[in-house]
C-alpha positions as CSV (number, residue, x, y, z in Angstrom):
1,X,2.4,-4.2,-15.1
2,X,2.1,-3.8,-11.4
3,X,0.0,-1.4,-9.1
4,X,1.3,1.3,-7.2
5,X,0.4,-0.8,-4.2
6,X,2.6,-4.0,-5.4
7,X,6.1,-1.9,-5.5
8,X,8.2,-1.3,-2.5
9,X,9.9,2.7,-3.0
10,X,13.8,1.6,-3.6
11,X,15.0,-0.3,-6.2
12,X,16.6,-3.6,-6.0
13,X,19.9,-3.6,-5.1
14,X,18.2,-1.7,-1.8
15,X,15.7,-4.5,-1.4
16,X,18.8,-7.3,-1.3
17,X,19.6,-5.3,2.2
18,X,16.9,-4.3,3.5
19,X,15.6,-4.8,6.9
20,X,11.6,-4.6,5.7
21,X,11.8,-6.7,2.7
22,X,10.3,-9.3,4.1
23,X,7.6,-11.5,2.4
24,X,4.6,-10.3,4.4
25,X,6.1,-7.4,5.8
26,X,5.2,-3.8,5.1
27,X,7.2,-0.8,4.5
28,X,7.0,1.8,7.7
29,X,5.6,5.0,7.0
30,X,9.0,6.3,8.8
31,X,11.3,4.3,6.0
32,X,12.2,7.5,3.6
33,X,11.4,5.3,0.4
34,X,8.1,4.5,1.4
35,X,6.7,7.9,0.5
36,X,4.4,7.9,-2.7
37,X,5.1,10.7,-4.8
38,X,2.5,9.2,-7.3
39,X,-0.1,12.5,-8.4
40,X,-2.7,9.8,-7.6
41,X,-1.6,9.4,-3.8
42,X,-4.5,11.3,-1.6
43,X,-4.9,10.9,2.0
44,X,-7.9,9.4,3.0
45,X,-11.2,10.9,4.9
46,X,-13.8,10.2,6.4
47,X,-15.0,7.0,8.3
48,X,-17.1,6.2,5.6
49,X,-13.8,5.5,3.3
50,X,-11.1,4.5,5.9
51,X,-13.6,2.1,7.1
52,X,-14.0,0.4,3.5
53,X,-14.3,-3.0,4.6
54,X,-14.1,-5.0,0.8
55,X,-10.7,-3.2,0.2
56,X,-7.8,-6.2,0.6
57,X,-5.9,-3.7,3.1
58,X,-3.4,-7.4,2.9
59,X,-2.4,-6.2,-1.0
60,X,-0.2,-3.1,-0.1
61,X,3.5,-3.9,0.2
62,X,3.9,-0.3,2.1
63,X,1.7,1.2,5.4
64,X,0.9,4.4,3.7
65,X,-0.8,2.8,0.9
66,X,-3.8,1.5,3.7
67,X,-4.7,5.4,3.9
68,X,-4.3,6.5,0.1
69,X,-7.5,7.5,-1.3
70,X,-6.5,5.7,-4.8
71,X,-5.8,2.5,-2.8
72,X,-9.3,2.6,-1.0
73,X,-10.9,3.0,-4.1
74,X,-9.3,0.6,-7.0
75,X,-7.3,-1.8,-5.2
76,X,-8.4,-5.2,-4.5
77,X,-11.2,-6.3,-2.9
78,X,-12.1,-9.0,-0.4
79,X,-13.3,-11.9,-2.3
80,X,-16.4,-13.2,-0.5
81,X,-17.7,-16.4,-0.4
82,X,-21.0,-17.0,-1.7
């Protein structure tokens, strides 16, 4: 099962036309299918959270998940090399 984080916000006959479905690309805050409607989505506060640095802000597949409270706290982390 994927994450929240791992699923673009239109389905796939959408995807096969559009302009940011590109491998590496994010979904704009402005595209209308890249709101989360998810009861989990929070915005973010506070430096002390936005500033996370172990969260992989690389994972989402759509900008507003890099500000969602949920995101910040159980998506992936940085791995670190020992």
């Amino acid at each position: 099962m994927a994450f929240c984080w791992e699923k673009r916000g239109c389905d796939e006959e959408m995807q096969s036309r559009c302009p940011h479905n590109i491998p590496g690309e994010l979904c704009p805050t402005e595209c209308n299918f890249a709101a989360c409607d998810r009861p989990t989505h929070e915005v973010a506060y506070g430096l002390s959270m936005l500033d996370n640095p172990d969260v992989d802000r690389n994972a989402p597949v759509k900008e507003v998940c890099r500000v969602c409270k949920f995101f910040i706290e159980h998506g992936p982390v940085i791995k670190k090399e020992a």
